[in-house]
C-alpha positions as CSV (number, residue, x, y, z in Angstrom):
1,X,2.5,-33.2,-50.7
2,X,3.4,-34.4,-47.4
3,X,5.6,-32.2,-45.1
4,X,9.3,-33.0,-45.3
5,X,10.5,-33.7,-41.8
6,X,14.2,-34.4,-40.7
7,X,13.4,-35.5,-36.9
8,X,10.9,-37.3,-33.9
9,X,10.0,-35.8,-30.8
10,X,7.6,-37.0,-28.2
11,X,6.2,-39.5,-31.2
12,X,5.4,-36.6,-33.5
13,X,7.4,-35.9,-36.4
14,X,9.1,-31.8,-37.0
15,X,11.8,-30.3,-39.4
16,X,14.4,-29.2,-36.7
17,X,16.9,-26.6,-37.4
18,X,19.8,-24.9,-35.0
19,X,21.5,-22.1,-34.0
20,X,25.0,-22.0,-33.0
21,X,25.2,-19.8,-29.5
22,X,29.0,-19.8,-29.2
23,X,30.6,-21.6,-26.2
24,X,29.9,-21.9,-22.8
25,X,32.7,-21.3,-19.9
26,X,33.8,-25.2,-20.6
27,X,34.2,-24.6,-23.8
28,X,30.7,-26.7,-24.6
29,X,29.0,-25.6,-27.8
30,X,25.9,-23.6,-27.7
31,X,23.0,-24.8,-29.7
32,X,19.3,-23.9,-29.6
33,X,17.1,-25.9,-31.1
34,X,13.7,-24.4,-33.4
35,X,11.0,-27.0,-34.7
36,X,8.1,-26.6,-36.9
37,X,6.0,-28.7,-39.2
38,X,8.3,-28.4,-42.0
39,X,11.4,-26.8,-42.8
40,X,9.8,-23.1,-43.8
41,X,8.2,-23.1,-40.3
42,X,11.1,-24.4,-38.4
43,X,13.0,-21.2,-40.1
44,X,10.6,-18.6,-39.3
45,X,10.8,-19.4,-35.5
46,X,14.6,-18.9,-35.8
47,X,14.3,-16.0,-37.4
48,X,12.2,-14.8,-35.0
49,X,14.2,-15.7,-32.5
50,X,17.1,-14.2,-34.1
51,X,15.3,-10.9,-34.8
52,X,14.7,-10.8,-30.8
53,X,18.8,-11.5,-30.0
54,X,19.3,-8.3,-32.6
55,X,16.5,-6.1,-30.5
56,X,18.4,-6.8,-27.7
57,X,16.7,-9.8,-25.5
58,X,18.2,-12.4,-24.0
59,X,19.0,-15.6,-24.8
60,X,16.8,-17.4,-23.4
61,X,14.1,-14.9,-23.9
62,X,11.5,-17.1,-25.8
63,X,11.0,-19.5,-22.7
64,X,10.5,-17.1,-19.6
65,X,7.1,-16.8,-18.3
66,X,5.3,-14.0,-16.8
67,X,4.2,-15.4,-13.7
68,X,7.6,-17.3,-13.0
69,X,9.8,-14.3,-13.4
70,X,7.9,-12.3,-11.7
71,X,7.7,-14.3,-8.3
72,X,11.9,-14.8,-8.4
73,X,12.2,-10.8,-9.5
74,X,9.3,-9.8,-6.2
75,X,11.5,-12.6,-3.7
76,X,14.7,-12.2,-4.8
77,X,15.4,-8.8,-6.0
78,X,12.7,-6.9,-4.6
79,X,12.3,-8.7,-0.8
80,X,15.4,-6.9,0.4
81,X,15.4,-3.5,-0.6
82,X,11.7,-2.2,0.5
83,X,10.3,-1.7,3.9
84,X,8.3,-4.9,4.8
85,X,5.0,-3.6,4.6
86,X,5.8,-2.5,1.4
87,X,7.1,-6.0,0.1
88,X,3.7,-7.5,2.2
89,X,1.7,-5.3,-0.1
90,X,3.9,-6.8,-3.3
91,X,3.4,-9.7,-2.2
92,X,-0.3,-9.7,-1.7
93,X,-1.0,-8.8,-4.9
94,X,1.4,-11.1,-7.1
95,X,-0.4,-13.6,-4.5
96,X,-4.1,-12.7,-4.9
97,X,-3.5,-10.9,-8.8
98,X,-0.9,-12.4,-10.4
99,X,-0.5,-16.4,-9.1
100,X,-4.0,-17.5,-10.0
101,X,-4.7,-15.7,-13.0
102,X,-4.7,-16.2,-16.7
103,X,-1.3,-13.9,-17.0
104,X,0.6,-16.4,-15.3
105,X,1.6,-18.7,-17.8
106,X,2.0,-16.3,-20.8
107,X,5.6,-16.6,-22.1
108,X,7.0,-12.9,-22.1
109,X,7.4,-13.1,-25.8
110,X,3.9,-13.6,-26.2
111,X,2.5,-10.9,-24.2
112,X,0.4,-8.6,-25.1
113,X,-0.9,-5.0,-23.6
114,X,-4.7,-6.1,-24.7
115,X,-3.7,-9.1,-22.5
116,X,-3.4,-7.1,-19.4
117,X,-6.3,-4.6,-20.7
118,X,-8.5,-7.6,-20.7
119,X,-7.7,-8.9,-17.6
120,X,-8.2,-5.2,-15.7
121,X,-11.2,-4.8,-17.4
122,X,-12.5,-8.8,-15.9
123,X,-11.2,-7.8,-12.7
124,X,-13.6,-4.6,-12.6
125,X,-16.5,-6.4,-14.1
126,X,-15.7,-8.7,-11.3
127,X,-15.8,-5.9,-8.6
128,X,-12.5,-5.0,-8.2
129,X,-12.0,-1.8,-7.5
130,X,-9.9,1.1,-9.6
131,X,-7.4,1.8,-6.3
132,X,-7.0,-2.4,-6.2
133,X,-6.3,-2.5,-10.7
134,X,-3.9,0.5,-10.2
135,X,-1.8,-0.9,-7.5
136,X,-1.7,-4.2,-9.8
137,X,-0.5,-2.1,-12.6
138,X,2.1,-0.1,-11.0
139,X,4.1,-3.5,-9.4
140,X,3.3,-4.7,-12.9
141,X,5.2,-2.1,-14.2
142,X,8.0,-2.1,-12.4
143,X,8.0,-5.9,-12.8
144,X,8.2,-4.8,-16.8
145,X,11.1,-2.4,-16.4
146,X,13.5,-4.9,-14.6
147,X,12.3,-7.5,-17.6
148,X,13.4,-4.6,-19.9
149,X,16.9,-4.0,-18.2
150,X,17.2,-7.5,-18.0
151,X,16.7,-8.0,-22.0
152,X,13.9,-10.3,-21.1
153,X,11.3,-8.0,-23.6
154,X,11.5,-4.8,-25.6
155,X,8.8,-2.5,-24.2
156,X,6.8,-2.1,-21.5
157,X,3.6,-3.7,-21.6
158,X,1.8,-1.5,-19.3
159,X,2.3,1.7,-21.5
160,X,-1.3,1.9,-23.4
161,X,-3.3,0.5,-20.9
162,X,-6.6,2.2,-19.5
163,X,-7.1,1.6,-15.6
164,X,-11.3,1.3,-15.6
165,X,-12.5,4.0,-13.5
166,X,-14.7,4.0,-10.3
167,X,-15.3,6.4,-7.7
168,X,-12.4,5.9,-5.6
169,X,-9.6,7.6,-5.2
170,X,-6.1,6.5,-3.9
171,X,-5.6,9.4,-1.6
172,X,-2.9,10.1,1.1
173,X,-2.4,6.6,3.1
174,X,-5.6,5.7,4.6
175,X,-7.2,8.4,3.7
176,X,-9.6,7.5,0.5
177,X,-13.2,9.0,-0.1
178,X,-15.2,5.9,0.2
179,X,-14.1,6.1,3.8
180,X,-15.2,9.7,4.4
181,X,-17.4,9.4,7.7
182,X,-16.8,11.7,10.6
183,X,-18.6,11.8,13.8
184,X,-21.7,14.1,14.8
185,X,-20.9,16.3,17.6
186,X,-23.3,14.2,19.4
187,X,-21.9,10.8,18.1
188,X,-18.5,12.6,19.2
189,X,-19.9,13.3,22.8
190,X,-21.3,10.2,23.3
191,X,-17.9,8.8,22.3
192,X,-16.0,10.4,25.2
193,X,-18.4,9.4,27.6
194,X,-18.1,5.6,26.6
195,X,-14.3,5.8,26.8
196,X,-13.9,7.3,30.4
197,X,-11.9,4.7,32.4
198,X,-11.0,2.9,29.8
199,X,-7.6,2.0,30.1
200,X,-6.6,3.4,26.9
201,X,-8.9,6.7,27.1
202,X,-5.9,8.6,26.6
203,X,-5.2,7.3,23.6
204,X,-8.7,7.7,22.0
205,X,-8.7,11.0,23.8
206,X,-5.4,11.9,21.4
207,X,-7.0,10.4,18.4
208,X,-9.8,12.9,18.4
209,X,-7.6,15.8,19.6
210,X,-4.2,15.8,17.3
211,X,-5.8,13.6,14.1
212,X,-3.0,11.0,14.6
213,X,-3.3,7.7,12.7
214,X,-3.8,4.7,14.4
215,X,-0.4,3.2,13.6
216,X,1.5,7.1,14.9
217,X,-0.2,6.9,17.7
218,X,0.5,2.9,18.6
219,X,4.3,4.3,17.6
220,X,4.4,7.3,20.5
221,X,7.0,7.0,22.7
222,X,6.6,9.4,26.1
223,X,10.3,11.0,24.6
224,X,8.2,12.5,21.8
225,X,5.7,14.4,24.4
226,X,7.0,17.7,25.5
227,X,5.1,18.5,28.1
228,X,6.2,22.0,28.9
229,X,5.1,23.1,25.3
230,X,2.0,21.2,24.9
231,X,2.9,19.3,21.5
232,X,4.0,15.6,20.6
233,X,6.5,14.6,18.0
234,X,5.2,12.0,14.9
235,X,8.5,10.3,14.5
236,X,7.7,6.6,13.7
237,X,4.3,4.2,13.3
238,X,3.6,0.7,14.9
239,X,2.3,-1.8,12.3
240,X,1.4,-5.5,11.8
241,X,3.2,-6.9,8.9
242,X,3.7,-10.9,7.5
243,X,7.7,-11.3,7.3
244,X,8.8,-13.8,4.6
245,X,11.1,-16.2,5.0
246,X,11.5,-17.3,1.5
247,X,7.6,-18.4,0.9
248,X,7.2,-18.7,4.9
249,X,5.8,-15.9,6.8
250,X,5.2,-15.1,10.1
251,X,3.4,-11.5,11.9
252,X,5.1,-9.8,13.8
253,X,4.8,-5.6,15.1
254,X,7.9,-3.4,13.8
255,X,8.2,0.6,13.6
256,X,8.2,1.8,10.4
257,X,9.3,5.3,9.7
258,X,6.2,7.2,8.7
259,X,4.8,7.3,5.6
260,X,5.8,10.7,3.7
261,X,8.0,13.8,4.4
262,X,5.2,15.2,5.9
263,X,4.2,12.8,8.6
264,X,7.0,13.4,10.5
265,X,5.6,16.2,12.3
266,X,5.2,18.5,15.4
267,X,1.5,18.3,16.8
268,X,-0.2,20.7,19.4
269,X,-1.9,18.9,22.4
270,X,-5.0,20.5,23.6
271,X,-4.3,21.4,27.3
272,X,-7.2,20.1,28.3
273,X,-5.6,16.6,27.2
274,X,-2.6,17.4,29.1
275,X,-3.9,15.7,32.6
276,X,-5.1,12.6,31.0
277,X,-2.0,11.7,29.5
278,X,-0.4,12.4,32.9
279,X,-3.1,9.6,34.2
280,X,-1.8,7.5,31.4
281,X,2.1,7.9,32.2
282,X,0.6,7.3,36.3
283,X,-1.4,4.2,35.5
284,X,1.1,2.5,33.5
285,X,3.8,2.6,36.2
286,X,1.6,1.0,38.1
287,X,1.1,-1.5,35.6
288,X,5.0,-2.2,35.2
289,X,5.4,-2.4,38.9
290,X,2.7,-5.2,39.2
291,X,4.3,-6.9,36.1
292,X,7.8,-6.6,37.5
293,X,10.6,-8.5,35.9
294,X,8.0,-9.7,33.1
295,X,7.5,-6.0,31.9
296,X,9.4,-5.2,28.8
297,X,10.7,-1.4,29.1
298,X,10.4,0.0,25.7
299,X,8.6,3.5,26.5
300,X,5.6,3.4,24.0
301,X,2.8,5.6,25.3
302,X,0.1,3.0,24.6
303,X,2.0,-0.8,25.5
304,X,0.1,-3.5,26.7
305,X,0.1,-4.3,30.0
306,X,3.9,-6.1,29.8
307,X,5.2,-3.5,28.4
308,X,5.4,-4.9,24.7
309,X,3.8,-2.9,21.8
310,X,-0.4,-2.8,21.5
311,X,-0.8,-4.4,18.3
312,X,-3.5,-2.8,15.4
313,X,-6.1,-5.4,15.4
314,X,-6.3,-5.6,19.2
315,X,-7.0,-1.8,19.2
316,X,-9.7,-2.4,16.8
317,X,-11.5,-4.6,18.6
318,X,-11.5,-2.3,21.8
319,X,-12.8,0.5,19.5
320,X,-15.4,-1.5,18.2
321,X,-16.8,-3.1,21.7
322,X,-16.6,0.6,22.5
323,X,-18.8,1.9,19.7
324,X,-21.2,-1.6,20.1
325,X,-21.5,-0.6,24.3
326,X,-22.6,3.1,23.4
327,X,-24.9,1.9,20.4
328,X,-22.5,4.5,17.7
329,X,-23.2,3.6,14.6
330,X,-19.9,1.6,13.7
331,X,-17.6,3.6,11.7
332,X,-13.6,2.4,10.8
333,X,-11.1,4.0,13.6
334,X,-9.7,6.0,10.5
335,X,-12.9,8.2,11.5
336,X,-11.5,9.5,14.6
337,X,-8.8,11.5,12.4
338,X,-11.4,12.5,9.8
339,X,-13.6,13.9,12.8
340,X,-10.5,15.6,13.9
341,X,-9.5,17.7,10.5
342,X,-14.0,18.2,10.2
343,X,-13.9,19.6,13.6
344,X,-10.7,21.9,12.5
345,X,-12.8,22.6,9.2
346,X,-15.3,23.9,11.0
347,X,-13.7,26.1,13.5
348,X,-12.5,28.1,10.3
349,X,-8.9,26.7,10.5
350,X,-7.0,27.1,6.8
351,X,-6.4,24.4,4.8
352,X,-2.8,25.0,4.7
353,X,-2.8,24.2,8.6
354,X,-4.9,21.4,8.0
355,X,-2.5,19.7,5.8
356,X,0.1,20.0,8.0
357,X,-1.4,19.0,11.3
358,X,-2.2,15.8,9.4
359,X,0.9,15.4,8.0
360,X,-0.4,14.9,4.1
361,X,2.1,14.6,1.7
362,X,0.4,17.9,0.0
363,X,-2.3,20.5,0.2
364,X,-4.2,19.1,-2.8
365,X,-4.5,15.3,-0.9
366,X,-6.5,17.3,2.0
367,X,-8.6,19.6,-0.6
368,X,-9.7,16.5,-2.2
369,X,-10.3,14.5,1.1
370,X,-11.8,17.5,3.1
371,X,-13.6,19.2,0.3
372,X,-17.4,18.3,1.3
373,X,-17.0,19.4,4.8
374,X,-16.4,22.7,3.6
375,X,-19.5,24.0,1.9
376,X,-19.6,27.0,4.7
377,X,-16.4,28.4,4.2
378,X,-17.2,27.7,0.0
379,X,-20.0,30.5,0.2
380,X,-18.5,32.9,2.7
381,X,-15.4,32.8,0.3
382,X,-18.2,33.4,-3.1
383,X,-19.6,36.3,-1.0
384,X,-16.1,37.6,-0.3
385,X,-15.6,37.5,-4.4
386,X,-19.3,39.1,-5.2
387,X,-18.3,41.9,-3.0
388,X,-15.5,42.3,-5.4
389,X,-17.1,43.2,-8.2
390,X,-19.9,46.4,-8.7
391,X,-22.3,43.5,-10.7
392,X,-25.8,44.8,-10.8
């Protein structure tokens, strides 16, 4: 028996059936319409639809997609009320994640947690890593709580969902074990001897000497060195950043505040550093003289030679001409504050101080980060225990 049909869309023939929605603000009826290849069909969708309205959902619940309400929630909700590194990092991901991928055009409705599961699980098998799937997940699951708040679905997908495990960790800002390489006292040495004259040696110099990261110590202003008591203040960070402009973007360097509680911090200079920042603050008056009315006053320790910030990637590149000049083996600037807490290790300084001359956000970030470089203090601490107990 043929289908009984009461309608033709696109050419095709459907049983249709309604449901009234109420008015809108001109007093224009409401009606949504439901098709299916006969009447039964046609009335389980409305049911559906129905059963949805009575969870809670929205209206127009059934026709939102993933990918689409994601990219209005990340550019018009989220843009403006994070830092804009923060929304750069959002951005990347929906970008590189989210935008090309098979999750884009699932309606909300339809959405599944296996759906994600799969995808992380391809993503891996592709080799992504476990710190790149776990940042995916957590904007995902914000993305899902706004949807939930908005009535757009009725759980979080995300809940469930296995991140597949690597060997990396996301540790403290930069500060991951896959990038775990310090330098050799001799690697160290021959490092200071490849930066004298440089015209930021001082700022190398600090790197190794107070642990700063690279974007705290681009961020230094000479208002946060107090001389008299041989210490600096970590109050902000220089980064590089895209700003958006709806889907526009341009780079530009801003301060951001630093990263945790902890990072804003009091730092003891060495006093043997002392004189070579005082070269520094010389050299660059000289350099603001000879740029004269072209110099931009703005008091960062290490500006360029206008006067205007140094920006991340530049100071890369002198790092790595330096390492390439003293044949180093090349190892990520990062390294310069890993040497720094390794050197501290190894002088027998606690981990307590350790943690907050680097300004982690807590003790267990440095234990994990700094836990191989401690094999020393390990056995002097199980000999300390042995000599505890009368064990025969």
């Amino acid at each position: 028996m043929a289908n009984k049909t009461n309608c033709v869309k696109n050419g095709k023939k459907y049983y249709r059936v309604y449901l009234d929605l109420g008015r809108d603000s001109n007093g224009k009826r409401i009606r949504k319409e439901f098709y299916g290849v006969n009447k039964k069909d046609a009335e389980a969708k409305l049911e559906q639809y129905k059963n949805g309205l009575n969870a809670g959902l929205a209206t127009n619940y059934d026709t939102l997609t993933l990918g689409n309400v994601c990219k209005l929630w990340l550019f018009e909700k989220v843009k403006n009320t994070v830092k804009p590194s923060t929304f750069e990092r959002y951005e990347g991901i929906y970008r590189l994640y989210i935008e090309p991928s098979q999750l884009y055009p699932i309606k909300l409705k339809d959405l599944k947690s296996l759906d994600l599961q799969r995808y992380y699980n391809d993503l891996f098998n592709a080799g992504k890593s476990s710190n790149v799937i776990k940042n995916l997940n957590k904007l995902l699951r914000n993305f899902f709580n706004y949807c939930l708040t908005q009535g757009y679905i009725v759980r979080n997908y995300c809940s469930g969902v296995d991140i597949p495990q690597d060997n990396s960790l996301n540790e403290d800002d930069e500060d991951g074990l896959d990038d775990i390489v310090a330098f050799t006292i001799e690697e160290q040495n021959q490092f200071i001897r490849g930066i004298k004259g440089h015209r930021l040696e001082a700022l190398f110099i600090l790197a190794l000497s107070t642990g700063l990261r690279q974007g705290e110590l681009l961020g230094l202003k000479w208002a946060d060195i107090d001389f008299s008591k041989k210490e600096l203040h970590v109050k902000r960070a220089i980064r590089g950043v895209y700003l958006f402009d709806g889907d526009k973007k341009h780079y530009e360097l801003i301060e951001t505040p630093p990263k945790t509680k902890n990072s804003v911090r009091s730092v003891p200079i060495p006093e043997n550093v002392i004189p070579i920042l005082k070269k520094r603050e010389l050299n660059q008056k000289k350099e603001r003289l000879k740029a004269g009315d072209a110099y931009i006053k703005n008091d960062y320790l290490f500006s360029t030679q206008f006067g205007t910030p140094t920006g991340p990637s530049n100071l890369r590149k002198m790092y790595n001409k330096i390492l390439a000049k003293n044949n180093i083996p090349h190892k990520k600037f990062h390294s310069l504050r890993h040497t720094y807490a390794t050197r501290l290790f190894e002088a027998g300084v606690s981990l307590k101080t350790v943690q907050m001359l680097l300004g982690h956000a807590d003790i267990q970030t440095t234990l994990n980060v700094y836990v191989h470089v401690m094999p020393e203090q390990k056995l002097k601490a199980v000999d300390k225990i042995n000599n505890l107990f009368n064990i025969k």
